[in-house]
N, CA, C and O atoms as a GROMACS GRO file, in nm:
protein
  288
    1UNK      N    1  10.264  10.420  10.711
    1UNK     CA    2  10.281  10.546  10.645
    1UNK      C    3  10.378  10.631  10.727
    1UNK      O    4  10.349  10.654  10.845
    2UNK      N    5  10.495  10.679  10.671
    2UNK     CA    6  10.596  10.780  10.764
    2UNK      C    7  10.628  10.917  10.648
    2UNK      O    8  10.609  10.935  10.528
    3UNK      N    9  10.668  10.972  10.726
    3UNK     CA   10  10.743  11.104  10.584
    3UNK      C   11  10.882  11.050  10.561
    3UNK      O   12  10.966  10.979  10.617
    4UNK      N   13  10.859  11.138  10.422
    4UNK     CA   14  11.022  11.072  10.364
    4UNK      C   15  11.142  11.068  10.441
    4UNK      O   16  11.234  10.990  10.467
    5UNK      N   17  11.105  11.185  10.469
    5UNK     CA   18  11.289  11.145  10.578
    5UNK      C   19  11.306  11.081  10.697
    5UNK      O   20  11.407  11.082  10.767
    6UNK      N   21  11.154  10.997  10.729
    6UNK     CA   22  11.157  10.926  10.859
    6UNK      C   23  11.152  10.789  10.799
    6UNK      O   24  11.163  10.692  10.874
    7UNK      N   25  11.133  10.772  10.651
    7UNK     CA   26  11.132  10.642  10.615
    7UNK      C   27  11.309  10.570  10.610
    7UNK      O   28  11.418  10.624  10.587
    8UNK      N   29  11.266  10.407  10.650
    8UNK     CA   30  11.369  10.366  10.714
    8UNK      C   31  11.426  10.266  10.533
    8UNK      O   32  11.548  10.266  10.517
    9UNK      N   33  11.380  10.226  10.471
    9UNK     CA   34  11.417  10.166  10.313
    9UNK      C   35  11.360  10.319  10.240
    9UNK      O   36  11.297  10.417  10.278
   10UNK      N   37  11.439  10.262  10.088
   10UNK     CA   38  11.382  10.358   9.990
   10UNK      C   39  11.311  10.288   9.899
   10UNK      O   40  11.344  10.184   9.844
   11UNK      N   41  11.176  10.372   9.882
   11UNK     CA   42  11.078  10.380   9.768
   11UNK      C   43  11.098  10.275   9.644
   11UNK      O   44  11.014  10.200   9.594
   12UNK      N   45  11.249  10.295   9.606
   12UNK     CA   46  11.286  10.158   9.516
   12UNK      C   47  11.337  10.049   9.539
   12UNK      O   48  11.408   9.981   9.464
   13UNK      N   49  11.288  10.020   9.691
   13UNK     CA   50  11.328   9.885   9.763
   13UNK      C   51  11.304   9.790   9.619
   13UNK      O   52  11.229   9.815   9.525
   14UNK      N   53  11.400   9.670   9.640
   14UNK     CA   54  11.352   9.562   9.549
   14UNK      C   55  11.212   9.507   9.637
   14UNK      O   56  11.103   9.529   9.586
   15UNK      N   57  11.218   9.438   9.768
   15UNK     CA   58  11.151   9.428   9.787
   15UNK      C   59  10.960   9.462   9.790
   15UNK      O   60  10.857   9.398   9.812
   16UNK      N   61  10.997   9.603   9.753
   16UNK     CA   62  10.835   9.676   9.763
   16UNK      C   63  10.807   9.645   9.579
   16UNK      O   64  10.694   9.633   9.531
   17UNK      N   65  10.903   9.639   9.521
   17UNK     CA   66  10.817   9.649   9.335
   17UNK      C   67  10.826   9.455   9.266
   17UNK      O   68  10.774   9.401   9.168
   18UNK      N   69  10.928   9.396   9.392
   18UNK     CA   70  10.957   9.232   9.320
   18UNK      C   71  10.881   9.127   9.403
   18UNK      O   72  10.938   9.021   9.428
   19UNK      N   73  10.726   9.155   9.457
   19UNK     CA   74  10.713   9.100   9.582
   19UNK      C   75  10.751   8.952   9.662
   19UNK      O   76  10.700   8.841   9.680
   20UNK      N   77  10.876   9.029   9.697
   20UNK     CA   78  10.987   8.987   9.817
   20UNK      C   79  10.913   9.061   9.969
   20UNK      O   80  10.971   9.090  10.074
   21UNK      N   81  10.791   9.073   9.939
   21UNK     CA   82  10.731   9.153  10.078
   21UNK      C   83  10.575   9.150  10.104
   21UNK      O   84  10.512   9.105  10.009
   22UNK      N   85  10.498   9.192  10.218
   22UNK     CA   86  10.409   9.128  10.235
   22UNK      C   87  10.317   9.210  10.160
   22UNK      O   88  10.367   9.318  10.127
   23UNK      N   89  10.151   9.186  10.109
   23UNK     CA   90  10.092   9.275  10.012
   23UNK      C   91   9.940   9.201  10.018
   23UNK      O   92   9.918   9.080  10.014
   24UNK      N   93   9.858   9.294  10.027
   24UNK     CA   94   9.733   9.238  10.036
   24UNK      C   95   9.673   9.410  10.015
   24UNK      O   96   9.713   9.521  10.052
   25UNK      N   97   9.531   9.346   9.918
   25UNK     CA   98   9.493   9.460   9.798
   25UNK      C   99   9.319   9.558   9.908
   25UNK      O  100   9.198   9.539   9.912
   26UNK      N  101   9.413   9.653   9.971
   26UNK     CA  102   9.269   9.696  10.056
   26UNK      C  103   9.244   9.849   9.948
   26UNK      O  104   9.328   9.933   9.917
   27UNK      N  105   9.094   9.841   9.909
   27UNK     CA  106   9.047   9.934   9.823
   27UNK      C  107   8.966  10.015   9.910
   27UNK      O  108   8.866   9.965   9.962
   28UNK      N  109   9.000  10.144   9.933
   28UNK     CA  110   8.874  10.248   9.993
   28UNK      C  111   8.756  10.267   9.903
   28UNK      O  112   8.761  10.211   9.794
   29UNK      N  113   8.658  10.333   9.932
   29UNK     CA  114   8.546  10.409   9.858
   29UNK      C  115   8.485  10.499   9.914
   29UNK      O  116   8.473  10.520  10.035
   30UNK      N  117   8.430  10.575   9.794
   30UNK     CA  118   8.354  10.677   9.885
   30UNK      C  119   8.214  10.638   9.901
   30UNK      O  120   8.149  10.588   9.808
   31UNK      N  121   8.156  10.666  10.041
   31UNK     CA  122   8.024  10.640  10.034
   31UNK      C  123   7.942  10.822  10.055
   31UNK      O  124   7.988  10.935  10.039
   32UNK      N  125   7.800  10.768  10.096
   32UNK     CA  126   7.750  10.908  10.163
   32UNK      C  127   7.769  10.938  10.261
   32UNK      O  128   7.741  11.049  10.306
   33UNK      N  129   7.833  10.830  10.333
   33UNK     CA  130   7.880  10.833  10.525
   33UNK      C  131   7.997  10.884  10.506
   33UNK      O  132   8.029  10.937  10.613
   34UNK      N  133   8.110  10.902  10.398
   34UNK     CA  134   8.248  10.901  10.395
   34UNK      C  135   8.303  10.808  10.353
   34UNK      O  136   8.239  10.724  10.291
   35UNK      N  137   8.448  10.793  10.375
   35UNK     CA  138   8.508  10.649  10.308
   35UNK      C  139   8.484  10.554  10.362
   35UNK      O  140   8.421  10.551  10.468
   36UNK      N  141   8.526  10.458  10.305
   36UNK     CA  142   8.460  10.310  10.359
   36UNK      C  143   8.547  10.209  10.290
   36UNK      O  144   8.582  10.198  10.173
   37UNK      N  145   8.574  10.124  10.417
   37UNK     CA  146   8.682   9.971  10.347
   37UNK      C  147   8.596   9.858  10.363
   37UNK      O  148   8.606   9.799  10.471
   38UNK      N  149   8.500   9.807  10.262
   38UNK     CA  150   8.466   9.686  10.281
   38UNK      C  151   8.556   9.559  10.366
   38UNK      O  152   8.669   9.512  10.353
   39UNK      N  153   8.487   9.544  10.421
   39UNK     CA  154   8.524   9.403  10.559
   39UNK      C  155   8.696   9.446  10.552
   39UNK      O  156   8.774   9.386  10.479
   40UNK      N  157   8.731   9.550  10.633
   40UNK     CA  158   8.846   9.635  10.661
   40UNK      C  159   8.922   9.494  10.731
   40UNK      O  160   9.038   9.457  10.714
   41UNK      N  161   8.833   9.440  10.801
   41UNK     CA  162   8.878   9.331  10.959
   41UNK      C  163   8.975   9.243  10.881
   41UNK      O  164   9.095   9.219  10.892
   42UNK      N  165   8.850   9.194  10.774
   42UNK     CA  166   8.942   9.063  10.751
   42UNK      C  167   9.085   9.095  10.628
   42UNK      O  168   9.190   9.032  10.630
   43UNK      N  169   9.052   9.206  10.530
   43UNK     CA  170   9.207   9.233  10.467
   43UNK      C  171   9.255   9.233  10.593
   43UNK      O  172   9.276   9.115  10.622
   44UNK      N  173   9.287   9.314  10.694
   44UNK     CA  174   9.362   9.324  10.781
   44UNK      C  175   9.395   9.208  10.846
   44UNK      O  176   9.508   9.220  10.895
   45UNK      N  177   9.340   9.089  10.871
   45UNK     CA  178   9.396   8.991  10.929
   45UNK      C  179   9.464   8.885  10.798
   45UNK      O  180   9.540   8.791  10.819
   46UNK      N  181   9.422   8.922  10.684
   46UNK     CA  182   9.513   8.856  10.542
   46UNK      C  183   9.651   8.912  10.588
   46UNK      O  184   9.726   8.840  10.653
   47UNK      N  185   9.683   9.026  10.557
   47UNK     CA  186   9.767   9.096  10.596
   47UNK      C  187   9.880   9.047  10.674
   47UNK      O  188   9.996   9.026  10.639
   48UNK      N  189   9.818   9.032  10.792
   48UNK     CA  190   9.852   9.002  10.931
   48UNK      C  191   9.948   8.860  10.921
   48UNK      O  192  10.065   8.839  10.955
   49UNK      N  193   9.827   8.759  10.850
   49UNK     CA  194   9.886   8.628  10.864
   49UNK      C  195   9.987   8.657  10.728
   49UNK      O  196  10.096   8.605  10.750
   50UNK      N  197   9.986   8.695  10.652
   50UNK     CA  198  10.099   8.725  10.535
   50UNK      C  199  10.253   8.787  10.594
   50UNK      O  200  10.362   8.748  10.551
   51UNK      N  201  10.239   8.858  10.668
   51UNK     CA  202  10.301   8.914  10.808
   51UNK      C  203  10.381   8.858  10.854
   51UNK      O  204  10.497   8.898  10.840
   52UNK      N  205  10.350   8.743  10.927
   52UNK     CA  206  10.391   8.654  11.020
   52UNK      C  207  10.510   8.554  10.970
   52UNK      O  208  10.595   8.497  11.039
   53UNK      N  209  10.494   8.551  10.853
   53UNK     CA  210  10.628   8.476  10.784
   53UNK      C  211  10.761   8.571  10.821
   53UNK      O  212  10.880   8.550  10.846
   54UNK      N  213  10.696   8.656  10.812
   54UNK     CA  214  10.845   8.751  10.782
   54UNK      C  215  10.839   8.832  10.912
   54UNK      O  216  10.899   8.940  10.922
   55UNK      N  217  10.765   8.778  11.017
   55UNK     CA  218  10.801   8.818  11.154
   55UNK      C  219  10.757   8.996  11.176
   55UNK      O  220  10.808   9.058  11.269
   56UNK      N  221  10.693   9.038  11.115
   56UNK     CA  222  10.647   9.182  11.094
   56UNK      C  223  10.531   9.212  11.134
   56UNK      O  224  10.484   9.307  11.071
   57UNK      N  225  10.443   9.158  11.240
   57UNK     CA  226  10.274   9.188  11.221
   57UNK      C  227  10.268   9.281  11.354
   57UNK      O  228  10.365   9.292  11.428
   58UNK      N  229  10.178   9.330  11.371
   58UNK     CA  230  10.147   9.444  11.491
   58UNK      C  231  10.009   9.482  11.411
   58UNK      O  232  10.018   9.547  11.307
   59UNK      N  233   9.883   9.442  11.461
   59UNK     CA  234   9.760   9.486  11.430
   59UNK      C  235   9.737   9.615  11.484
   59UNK      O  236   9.656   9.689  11.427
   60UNK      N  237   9.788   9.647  11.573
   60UNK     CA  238   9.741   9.828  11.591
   60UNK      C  239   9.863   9.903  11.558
   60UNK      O  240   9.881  10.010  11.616
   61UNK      N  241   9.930   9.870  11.492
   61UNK     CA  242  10.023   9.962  11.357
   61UNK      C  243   9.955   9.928  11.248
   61UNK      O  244   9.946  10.034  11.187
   62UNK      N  245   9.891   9.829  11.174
   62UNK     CA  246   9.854   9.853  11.036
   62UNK      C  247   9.737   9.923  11.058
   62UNK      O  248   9.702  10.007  10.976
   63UNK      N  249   9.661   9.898  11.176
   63UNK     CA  250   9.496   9.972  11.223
   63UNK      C  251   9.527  10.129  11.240
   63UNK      O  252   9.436  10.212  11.239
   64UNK      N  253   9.670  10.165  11.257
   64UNK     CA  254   9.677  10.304  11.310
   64UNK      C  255   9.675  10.391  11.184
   64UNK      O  256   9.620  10.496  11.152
   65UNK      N  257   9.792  10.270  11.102
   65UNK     CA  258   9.817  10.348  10.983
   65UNK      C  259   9.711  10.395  10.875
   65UNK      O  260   9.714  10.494  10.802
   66UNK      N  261   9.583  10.257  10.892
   66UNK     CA  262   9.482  10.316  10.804
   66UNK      C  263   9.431  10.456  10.820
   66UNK      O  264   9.421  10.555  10.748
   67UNK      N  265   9.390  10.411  11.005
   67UNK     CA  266   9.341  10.562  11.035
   67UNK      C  267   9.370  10.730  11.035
   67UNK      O  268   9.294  10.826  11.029
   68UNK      N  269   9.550  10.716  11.046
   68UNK     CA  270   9.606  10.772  10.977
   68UNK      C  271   9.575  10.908  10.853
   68UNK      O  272   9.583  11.031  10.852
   69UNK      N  273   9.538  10.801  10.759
   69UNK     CA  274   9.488  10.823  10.597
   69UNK      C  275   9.346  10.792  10.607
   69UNK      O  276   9.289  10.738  10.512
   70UNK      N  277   9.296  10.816  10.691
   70UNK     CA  278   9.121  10.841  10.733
   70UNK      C  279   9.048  10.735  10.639
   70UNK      O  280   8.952  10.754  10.564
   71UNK      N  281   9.108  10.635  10.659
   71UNK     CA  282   9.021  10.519  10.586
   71UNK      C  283   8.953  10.466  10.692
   71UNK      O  284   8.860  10.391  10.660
   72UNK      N  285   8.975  10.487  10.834
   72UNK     CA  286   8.864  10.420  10.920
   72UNK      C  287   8.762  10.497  11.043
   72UNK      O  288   8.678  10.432  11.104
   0.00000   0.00000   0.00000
């Protein structure tokens, strides 16, 4: 997650809408504790190994970014 003018592609990358890029489906919810990502670990290591093709993985950048957006 960056702000727009720190983002490095644009929004209508082909890549982000033709997936030419990596993508794995993490759903928040709300609980009574707050939000919550069912088994957060393992999307994140789908992710990860989806990642690795394309030479892109860093587990405490996608871990930061959730937290970020207070999903963790």
């Amino acid at each position: 997650m960056v702000d727009w003018d720190d983002a490095k592609i644009h929004v209508l990358t082909h890549a982000l809408h033709y997936a030419t890029a990596v993508f794995e489906g993490i759903r928040c919810h709300a609980t009574d504790r707050g939000p919550a990502i069912f088994t957060v670990y393992d999307h994140v290591l789908q992710l990860i190994d989806s990642a690795k093709i394309y030479v892109m993985y860093l587990r405490s950048l996608l871990m930061d970014a959730l937290v970020s957006v207070h999903l963790l």
